[in-house]
TIRO-2110 file (N, C-alpha, C; in Angstrom, 1 decimal):
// TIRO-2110
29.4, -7.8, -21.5, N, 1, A
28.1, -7.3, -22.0, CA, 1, A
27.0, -8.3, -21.7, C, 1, A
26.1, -7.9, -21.0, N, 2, A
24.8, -8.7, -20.9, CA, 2, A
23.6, -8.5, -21.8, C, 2, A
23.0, -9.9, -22.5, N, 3, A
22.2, -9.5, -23.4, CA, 3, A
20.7, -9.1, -22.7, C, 3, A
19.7, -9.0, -23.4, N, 4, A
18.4, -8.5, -22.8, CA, 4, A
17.2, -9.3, -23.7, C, 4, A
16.7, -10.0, -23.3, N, 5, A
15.2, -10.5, -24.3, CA, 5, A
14.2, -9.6, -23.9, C, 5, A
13.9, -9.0, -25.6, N, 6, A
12.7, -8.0, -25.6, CA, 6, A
11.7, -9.2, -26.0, C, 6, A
10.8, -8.7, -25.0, N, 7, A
9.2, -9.0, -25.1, CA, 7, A
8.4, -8.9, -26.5, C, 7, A
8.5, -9.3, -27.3, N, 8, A
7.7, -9.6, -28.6, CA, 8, A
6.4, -8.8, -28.5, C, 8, A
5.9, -8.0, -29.8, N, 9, A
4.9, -7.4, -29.7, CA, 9, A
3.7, -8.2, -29.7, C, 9, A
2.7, -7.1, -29.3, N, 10, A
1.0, -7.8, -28.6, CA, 10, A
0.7, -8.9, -30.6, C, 10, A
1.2, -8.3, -31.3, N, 11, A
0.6, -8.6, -32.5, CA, 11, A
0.9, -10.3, -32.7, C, 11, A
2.4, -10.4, -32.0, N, 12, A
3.0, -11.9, -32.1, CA, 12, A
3.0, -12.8, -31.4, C, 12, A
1.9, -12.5, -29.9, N, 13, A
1.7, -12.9, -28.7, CA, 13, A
0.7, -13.8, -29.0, C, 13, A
0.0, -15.2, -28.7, N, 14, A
-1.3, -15.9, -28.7, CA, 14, A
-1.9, -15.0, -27.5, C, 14, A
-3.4, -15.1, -27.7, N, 15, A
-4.0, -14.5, -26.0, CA, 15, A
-3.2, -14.9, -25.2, C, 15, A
-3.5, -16.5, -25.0, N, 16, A
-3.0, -17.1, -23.9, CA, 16, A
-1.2, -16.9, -23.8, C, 16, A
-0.5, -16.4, -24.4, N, 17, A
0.4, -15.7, -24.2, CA, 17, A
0.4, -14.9, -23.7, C, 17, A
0.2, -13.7, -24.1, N, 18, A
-0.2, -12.3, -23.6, CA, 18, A
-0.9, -12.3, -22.2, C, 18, A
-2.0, -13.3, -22.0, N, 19, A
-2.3, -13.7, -20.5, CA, 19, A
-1.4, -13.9, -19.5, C, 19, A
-0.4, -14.9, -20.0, N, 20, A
0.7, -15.3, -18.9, CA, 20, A
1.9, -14.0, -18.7, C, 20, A
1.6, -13.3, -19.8, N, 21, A
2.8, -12.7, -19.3, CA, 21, A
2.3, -11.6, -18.2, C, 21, A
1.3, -11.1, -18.7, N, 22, A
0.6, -10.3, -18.0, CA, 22, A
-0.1, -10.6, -16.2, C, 22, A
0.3, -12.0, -16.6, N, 23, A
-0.5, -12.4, -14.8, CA, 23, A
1.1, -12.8, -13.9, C, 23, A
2.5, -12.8, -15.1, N, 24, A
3.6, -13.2, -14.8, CA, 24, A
4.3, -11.3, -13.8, C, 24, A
3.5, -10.7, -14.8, N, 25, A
3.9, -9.1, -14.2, CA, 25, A
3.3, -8.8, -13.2, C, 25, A
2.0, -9.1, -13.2, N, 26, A
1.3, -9.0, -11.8, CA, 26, A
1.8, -9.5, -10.4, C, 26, A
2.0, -10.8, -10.5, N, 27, A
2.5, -11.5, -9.4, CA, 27, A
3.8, -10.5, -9.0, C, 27, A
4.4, -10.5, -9.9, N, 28, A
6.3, -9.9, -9.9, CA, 28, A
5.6, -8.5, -8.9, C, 28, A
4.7, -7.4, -9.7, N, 29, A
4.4, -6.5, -8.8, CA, 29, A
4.3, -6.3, -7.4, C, 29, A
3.5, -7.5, -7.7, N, 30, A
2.4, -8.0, -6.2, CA, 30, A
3.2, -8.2, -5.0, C, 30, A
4.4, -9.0, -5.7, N, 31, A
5.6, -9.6, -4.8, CA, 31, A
6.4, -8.3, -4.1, C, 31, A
6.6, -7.3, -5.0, N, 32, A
7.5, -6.3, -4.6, CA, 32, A
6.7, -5.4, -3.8, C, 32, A
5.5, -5.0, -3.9, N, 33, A
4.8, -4.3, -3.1, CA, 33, A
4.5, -4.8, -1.8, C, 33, A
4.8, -5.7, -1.6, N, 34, A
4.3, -6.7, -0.1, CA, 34, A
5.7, -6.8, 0.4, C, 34, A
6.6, -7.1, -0.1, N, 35, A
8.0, -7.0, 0.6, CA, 35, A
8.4, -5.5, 1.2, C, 35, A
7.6, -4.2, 0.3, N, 36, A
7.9, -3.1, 0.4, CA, 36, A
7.3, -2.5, 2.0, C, 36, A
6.1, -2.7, 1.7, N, 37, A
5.1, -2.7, 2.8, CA, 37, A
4.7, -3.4, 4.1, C, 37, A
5.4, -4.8, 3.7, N, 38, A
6.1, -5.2, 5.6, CA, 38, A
4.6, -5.5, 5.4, C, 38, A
4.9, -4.8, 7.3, N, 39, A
3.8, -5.6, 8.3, CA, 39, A
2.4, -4.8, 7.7, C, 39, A
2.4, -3.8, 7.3, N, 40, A
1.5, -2.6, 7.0, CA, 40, A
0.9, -3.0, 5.6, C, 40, A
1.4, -4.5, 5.1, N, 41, A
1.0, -4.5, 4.1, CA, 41, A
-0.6, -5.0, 3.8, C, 41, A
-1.4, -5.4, 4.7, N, 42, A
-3.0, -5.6, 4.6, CA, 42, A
-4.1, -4.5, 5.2, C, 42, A
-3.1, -3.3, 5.4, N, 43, A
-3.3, -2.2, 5.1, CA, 43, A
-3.7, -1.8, 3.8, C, 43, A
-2.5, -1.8, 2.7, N, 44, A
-2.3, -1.1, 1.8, CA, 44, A
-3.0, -2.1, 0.7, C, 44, A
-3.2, -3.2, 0.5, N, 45, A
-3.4, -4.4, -0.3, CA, 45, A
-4.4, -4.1, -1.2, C, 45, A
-5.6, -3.8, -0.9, N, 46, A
-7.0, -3.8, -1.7, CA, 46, A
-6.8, -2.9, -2.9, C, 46, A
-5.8, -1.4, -2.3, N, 47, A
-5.8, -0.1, -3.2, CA, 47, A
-5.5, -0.5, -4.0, C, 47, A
-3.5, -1.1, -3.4, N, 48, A
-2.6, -1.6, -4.1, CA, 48, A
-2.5, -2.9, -5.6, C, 48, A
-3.6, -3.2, -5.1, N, 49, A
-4.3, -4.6, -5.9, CA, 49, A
-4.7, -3.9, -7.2, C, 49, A
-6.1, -2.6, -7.0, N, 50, A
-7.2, -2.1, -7.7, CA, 50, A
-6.1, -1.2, -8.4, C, 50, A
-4.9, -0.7, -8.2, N, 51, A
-3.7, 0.5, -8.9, CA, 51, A
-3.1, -0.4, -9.7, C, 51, A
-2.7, -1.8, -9.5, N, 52, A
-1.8, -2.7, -10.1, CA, 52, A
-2.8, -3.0, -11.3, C, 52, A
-4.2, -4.0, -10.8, N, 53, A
-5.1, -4.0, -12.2, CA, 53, A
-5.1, -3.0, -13.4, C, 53, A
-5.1, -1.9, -12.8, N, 54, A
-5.4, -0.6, -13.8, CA, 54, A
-4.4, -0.7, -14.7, C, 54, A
-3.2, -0.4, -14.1, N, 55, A
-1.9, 0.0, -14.4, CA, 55, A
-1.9, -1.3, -15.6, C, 55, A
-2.4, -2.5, -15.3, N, 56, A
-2.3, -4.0, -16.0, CA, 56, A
-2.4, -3.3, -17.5, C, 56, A
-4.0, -3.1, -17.4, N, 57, A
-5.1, -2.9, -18.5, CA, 57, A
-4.0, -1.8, -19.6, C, 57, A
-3.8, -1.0, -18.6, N, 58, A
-3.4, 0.7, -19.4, CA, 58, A
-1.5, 0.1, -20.5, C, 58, A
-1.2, -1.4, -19.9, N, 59, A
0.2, -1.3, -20.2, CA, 59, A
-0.3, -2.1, -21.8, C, 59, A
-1.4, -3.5, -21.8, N, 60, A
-2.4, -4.4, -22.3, CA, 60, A
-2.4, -3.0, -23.1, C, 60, A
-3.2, -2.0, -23.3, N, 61, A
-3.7, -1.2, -24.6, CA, 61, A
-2.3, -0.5, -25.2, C, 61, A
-1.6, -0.3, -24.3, N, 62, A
-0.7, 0.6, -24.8, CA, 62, A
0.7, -0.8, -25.6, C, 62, A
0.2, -1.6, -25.2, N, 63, A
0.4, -3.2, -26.3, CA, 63, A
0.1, -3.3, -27.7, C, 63, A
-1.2, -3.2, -27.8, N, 64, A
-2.6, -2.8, -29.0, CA, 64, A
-3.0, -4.1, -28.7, C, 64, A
-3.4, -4.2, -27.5, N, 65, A
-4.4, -5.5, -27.0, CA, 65, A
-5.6, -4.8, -26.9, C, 65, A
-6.6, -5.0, -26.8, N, 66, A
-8.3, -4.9, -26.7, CA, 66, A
-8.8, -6.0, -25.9, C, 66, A
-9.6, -5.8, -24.6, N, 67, A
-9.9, -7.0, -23.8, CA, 67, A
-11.4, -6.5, -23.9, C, 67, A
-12.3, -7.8, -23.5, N, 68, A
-13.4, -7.7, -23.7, CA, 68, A
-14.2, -7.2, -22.3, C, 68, A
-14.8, -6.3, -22.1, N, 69, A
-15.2, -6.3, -21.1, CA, 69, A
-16.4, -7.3, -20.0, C, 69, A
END
């Protein structure tokens, strides 16, 4: 049986926690969508970038983080 560490809620998180993990998910994304996308991938990058931020923000609220605009 393999165990699993859950991610601690936004409430238990410092910012600068909450920052790293969040720029830790990005990169992970970033990584997988560029391996996905090959040679085509500076093609797809700018969208892919501006879908990933979104997606950031929308996972951050659904946290109960609030960022400042």
């Amino acid at each position: 049986m393999s165990s699993t560490t859950r991610t601690p809620d936004a409430q238990s998180l410092t910012p600068e926690q909450m920052r790293a993990e969040a720029q830790a998910w990005y990169e992970r994304q970033l990584a997988i969508l560029e391996k996905a996308h090959g040679a085509r991938w500076p093609e797809h990058r700018a969208w892919l970038e501006a879908y990933l931020k979104q997606s950031l923000r929308e996972r951050l609220i659904a946290r109960g983080w609030r960022y400042k605009k």
